[in-house]
C-alpha positions in Angstrom: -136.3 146.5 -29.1 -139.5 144.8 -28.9 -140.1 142.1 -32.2 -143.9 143.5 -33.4 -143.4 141.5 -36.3 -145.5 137.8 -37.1 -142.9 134.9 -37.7 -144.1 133.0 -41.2 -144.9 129.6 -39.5 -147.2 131.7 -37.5 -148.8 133.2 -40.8 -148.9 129.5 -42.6 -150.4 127.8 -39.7 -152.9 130.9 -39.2 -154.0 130.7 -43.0 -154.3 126.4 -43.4 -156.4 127.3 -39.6 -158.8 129.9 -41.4 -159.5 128.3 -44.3 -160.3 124.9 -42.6 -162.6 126.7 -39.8 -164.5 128.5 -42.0 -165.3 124.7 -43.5 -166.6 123.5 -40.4 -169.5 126.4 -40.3 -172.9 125.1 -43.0 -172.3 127.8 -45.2 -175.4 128.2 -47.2 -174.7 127.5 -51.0 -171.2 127.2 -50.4 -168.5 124.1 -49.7 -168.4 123.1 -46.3 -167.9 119.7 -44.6 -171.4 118.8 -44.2 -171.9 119.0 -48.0 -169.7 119.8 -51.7 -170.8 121.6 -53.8 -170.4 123.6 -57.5 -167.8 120.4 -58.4 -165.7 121.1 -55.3 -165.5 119.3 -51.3 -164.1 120.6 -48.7 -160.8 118.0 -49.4 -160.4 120.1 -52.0 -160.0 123.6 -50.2 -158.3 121.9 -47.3 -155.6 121.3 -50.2 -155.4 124.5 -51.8 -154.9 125.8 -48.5 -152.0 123.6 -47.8 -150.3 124.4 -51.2 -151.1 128.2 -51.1 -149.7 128.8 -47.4 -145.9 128.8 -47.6 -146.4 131.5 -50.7 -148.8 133.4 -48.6 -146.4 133.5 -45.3 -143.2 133.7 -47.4 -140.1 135.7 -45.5 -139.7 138.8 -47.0 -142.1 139.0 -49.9 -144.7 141.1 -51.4 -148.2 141.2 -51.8 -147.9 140.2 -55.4 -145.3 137.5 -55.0 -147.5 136.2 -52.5 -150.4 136.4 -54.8 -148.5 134.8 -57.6 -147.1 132.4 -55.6 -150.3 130.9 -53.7 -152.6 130.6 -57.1 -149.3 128.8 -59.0 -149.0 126.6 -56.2 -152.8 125.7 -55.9 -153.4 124.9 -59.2 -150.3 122.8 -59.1 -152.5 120.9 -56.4 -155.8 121.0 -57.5 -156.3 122.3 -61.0 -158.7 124.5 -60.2 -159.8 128.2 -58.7 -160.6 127.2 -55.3 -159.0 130.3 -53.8 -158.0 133.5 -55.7 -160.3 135.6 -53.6 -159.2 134.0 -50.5 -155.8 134.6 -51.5 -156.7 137.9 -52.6 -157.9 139.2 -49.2 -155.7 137.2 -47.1 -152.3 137.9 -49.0 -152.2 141.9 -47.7 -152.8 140.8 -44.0 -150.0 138.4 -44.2 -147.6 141.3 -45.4 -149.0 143.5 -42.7 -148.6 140.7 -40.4 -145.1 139.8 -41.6 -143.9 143.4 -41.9 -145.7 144.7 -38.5 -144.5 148.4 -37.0 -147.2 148.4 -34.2 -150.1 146.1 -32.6 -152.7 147.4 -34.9 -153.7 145.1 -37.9 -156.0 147.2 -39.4 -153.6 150.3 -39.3 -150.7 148.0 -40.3 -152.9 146.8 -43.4 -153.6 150.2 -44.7 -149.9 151.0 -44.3 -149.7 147.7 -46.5 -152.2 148.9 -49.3 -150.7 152.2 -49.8 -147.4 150.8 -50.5 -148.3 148.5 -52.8 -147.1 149.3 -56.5 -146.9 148.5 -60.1 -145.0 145.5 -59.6 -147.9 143.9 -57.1 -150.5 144.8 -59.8 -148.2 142.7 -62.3 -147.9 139.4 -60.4 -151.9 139.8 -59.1 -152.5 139.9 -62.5 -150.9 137.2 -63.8 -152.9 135.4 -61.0 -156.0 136.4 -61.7 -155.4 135.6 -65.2 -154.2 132.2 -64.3 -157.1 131.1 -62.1 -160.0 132.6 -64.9 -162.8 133.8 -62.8 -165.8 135.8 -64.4 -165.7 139.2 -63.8 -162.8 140.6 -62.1 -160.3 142.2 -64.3 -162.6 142.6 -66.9 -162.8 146.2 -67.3 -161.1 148.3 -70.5 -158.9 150.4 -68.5 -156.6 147.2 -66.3 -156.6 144.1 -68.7 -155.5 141.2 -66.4 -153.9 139.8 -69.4 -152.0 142.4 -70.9 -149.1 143.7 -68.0 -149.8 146.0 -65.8 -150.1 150.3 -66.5 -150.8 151.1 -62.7 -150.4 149.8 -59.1 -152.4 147.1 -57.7 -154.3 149.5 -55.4 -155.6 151.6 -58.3 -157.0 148.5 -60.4 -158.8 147.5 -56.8 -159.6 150.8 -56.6 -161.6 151.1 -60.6 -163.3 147.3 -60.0 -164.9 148.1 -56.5 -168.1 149.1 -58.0 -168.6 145.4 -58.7 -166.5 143.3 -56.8 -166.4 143.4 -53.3 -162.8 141.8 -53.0 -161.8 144.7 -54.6 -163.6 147.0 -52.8 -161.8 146.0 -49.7 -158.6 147.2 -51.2 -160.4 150.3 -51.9 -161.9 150.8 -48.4 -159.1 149.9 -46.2 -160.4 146.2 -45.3 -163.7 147.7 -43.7 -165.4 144.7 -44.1 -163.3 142.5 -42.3 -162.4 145.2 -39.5 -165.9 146.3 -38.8 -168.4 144.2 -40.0 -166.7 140.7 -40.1 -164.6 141.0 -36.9 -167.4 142.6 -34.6 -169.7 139.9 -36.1 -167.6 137.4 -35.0 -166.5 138.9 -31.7 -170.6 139.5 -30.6 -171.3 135.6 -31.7 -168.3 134.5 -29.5 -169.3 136.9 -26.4 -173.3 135.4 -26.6 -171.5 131.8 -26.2 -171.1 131.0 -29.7 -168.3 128.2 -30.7 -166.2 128.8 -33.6 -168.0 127.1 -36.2 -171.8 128.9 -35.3 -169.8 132.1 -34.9 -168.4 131.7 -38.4 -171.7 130.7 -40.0 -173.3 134.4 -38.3 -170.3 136.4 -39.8 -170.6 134.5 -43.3 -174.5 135.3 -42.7 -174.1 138.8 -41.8 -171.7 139.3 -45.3 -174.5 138.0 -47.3 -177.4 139.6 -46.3 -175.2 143.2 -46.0 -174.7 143.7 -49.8 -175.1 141.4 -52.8 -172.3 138.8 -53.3 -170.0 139.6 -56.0 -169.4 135.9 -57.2 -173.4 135.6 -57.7 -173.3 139.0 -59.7 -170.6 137.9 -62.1 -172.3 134.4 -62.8 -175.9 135.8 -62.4 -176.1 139.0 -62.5 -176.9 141.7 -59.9 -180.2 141.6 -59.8 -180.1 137.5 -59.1 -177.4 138.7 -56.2 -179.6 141.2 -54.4 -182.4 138.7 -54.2 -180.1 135.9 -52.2 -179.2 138.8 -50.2 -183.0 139.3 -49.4 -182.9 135.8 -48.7 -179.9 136.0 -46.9 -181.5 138.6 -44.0 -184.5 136.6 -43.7 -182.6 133.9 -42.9 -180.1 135.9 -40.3 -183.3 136.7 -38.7 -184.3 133.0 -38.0 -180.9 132.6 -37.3 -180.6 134.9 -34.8 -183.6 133.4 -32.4 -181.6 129.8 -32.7 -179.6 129.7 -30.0 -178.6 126.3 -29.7 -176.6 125.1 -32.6 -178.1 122.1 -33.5 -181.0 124.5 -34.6 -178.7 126.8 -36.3 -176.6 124.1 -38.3 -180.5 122.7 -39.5 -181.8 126.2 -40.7 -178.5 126.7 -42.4 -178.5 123.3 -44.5 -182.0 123.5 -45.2 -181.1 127.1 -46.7 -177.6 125.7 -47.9 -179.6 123.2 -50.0 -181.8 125.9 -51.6 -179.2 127.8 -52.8 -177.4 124.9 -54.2 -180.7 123.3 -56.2 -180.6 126.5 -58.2 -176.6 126.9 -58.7 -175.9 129.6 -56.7 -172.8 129.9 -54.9 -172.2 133.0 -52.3 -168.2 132.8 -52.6 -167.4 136.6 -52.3 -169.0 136.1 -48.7 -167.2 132.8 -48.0 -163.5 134.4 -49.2 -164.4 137.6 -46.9 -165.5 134.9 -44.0 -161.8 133.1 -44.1 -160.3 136.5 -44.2 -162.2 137.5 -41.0 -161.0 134.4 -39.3 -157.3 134.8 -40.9 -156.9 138.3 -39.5 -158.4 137.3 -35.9 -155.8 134.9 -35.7 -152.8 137.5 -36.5 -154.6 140.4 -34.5 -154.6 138.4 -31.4 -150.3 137.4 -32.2 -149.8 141.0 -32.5 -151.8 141.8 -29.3 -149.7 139.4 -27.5 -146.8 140.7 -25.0 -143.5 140.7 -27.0 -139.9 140.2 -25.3 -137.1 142.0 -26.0 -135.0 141.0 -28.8 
């Protein structure tokens, strides 16, 4: 029979590849290579994404293992949360990848979701935990800190009000599958290369709903006005065509955004995972032989 399945070097070298694309785009108010920022460089994510893969593309894991796993292993590195919601996002498309029963990412992911259980919920908590980021798991009913009482899609499931990572869980990846991938698809059709075609789907996250990691740090109402920002600037955007002209509205916005301490990472996590699952979509698409 046919092997639908993604081999875990392919997953590893598809996750260090996302991460360090998305770093080549000028990501306004976020780390990139043309500019650190919020006490992190791009070295630093690079890193994380080197220490976090083999946990991600593990043989025969789980979600939460992988979870577990890819936050130990990057603050073994770095000493710091460069990458929970990366990890977050990316960790159920590995298992889809990994576990694969047809050619469809975006079916095999659901598959993945529904599946997961009580025991996923325990080692994304002790990850969440682990890194400390504002926000997430704060809610009285699924304390990352104490173990867990449900599975890992429920707790997504009661914290998608206000985070966006965990809306995904809650919404079948929607994000990434409509909004992110057809982003990036339309960018690449119009002539785009990968790093202006990452820079409109990492746009297009942040002016479509207010970023989560600005909400938790600033609060909501400081979120929806960067994403007012945020589709003013897709708008100027859109009528650059060359990139030179692209990369210069986007630093001049990137610098903005960074003189008052504002960092959209909830759009920059979803824009690696968009770039993550394009990689393992097009593996799956690709003609299998008989094993």
């Amino acid at each position: 029979m046919a092997t639908l399945s993604v081999a875990p070097q392919e997953i590893a070298a598809g996750f260090i590849a996302a991460c360090r694309a998305e770093l080549q785009a000028p990501k306004p108010g976020n780390v990139h290579v043309f500019a650190d920022g919020h006490g992190m460089t791009a070295a630093d994510f690079v890193a994380s994404a080197e220490a976090a893969a083999p946990f991600i593309a593990a043989a025969q894991s789980t979600v939460g293992a992988r979870i577990a796993g890819a936050i130990e292993a990057t603050w073994a590195r770095v000493g710091q949360n460069t990458n929970l919601g990366i990890v977050l996002l990316c960790a159920p498309l590995a298992q889809a990848a990994a576990t694969a029963q047809s050619a469809d990412l975006r079916q095999e992911t659901q598959r993945v979701l529904q599946a997961l259980d009580i025991n996923d919920a325990d080692a994304a908590f002790r990850a969440i935990a682990h890194a400390r980021p504002a926000g997430l798991g704060d809610a009285p009913q699924h304390d990352v800190h104490a173990p867990a009482d449900t599975t890992l899609l429920e707790a997504m499931q009661a914290a998608a009000d206000r985070d966006r990572i965990a809306w995904q869980y809650a919404n079948g990846f929607a994000d990434i599958f409509d909004l992110g991938l057809e982003t990036f698809a339309a960018a690449r059709n119009r002539g785009a290369d990968g790093p202006l075609a990452t820079l409109r789907v990492y746009t297009a996250f942040l002016a479509a709903f207010p970023d989560s990691h600005i909400a938790r740090k600033h609060g909501l109402a400081a979120a929806e006005a960067i994403r007012g920002e945020a589709a003013h600037f897709e708008t100027h955007l859109k009528s650059a065509e060359r990139r030179d002209a692209a990369f210069e509205l986007a630093l001049e916005f990137d610098r903005a955004l960074k003189r008052r301490g504002l960092n959209p990472g909830t759009s920059a996590d979803l824009t690696v995972a968009v770039l993550f699952a394009d990689y393992l979509a097009a593996i799956l698409a690709r003609p299998r032989k008989n094993g």
